[in-house]
N, C-alpha and C positions, 0 to 999 in steps of 0.2 A: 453183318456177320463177320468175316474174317476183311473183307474188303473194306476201306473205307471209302466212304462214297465223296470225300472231296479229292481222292486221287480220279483222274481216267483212266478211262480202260486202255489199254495198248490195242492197236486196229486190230484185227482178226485178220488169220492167213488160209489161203484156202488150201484142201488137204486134196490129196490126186483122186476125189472124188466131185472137185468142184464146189464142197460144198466151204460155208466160212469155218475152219475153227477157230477158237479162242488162242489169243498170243501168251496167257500163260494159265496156270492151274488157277490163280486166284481171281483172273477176269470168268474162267470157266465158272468157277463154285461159284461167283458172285450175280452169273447168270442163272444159272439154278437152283439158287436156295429159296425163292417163292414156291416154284414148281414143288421142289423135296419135300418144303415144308406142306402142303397142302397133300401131297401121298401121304406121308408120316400122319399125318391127322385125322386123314378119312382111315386109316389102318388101326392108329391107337384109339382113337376119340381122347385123345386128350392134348392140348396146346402143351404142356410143359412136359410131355412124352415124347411130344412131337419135335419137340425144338431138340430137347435130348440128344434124339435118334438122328438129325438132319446135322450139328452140330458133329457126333460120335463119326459120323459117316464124313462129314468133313476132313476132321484130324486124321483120319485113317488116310483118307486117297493125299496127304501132302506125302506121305509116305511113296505116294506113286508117281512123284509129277518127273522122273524120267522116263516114265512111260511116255510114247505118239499119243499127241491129243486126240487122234484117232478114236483111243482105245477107253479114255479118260466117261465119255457118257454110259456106256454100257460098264463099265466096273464101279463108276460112282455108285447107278441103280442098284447096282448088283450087291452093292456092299451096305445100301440103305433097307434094301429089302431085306437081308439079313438081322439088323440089326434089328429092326421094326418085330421079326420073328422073334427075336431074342426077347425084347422088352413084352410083348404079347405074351410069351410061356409066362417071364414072371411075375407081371400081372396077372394072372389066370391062375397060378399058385397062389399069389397073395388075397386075391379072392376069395377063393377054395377056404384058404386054412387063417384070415385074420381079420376079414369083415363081418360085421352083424348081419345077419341073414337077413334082414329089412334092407342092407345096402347094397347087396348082391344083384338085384336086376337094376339097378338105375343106370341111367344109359347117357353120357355127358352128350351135350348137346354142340356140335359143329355150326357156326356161322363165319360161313367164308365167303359171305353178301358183304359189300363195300355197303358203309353204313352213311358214308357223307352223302348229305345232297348234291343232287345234281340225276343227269340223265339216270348213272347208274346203279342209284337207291330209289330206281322206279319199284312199285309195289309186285308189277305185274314178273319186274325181271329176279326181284328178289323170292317171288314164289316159283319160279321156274326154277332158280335155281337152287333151293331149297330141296324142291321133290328129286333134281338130279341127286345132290349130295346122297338125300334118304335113300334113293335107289343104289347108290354107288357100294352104303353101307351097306344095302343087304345082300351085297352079292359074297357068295363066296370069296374066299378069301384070291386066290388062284386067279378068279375071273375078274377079281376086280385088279390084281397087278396087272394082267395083260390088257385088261381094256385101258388101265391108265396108259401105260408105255407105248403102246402102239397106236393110242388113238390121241389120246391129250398130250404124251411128250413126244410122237411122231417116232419112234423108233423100229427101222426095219425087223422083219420077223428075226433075223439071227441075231443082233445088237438084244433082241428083247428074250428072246432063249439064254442069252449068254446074262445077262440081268437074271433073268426065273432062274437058272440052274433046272435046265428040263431042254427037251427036243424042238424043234420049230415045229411038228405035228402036234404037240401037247400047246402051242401056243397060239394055234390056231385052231384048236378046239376049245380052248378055254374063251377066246376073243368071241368065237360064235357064239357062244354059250351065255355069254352076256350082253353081246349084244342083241340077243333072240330074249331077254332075259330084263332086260334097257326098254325095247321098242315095246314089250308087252305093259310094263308097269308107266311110260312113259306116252301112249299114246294122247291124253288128253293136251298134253304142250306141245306137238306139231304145229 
């Protein structure tokens, strides 16, 4: 992405919460551009929306990097989620008003199953994780930022309010709500 991967990273410094952060903006985005891309994807359904929106949301936050790396995870999200809204509407106009109505429900297909052999292009883990994606898709839109952020990027309830633009009570009702929403569609892969 922006990083090249024959430089290293600079170590990580930890912030007065203990936890590591990244020693500069481009070790940070270099850490999460798999993670953004994989949001952006389950949100567009389309790889070259996706990269788009992950990419757009990149160039943006260089604009921030005198921000405390502190601050850098929750405004990164915050500014991917946005944009992801942004390309959504005008997909959903260009829908509307420039496809043939044959192409209007076709629905692009998500494969974020590692395809190489080996352990994990097991059959059994590629259909598990298959029916999660499916389920991830069909959640509201709302429900599925907050299950993403707070459960797969691990980000505290305020860090993930400040991402949604909404209260930490709307995002703890949204998180319930799919994961009540998750465990029902998902009970056959326990």
């Amino acid at each position: 992405m922006l990083v090249s991967p024959l430089i290293p990273d600079p170590p990580a410094r930890p912030d007065t919460t203990g936890e590591a952060l990244p020693a500069s903006l481009e070790a940070f985005l270099a850490g999460i551009s798999t993670r953004a891309f994989r949001f952006a994807e389950a949100g567009l359904r389309s790889r070259d929306d996706a990269l788009d929106a992950v990419q757009d949301a990149m160039m943006k936050m260089l604009g921030y990097a005198d921000r405390p790396a502190a601050e850098w995870t929750p405004l990164f999200w915050s500014i991917l989620r946005r944009r992801i809204i942004d390309l959504q509407r005008r997909g959903n106009f260009r829908l509307r008003w420039m496809l043939p109505a044959s192409e209007r429900n076709e629905d692009s297909l998500i494969d974020w199953a590692d395809t190489t052999p080996g352990p994990s292009g097991s059959h059994d883990q590629h259909e598990a994780y298959s029916k999660l994606v499916q389920a991830l898709r069909g959640l509201p839109a709302r429900q599925r930022e907050a299950f993403t952020l707070r459960v797969l990027e691990e980000l505290d309830v305020a860090q993930t309010a400040r991402a949604m633009g909404c209260s930490e009570g709307s995002v703890k009702t949204h998180l319930s709500r799919a994961r009540d929403a998750l465990q029902k569609q998902l009970e056959d892969f326990r």
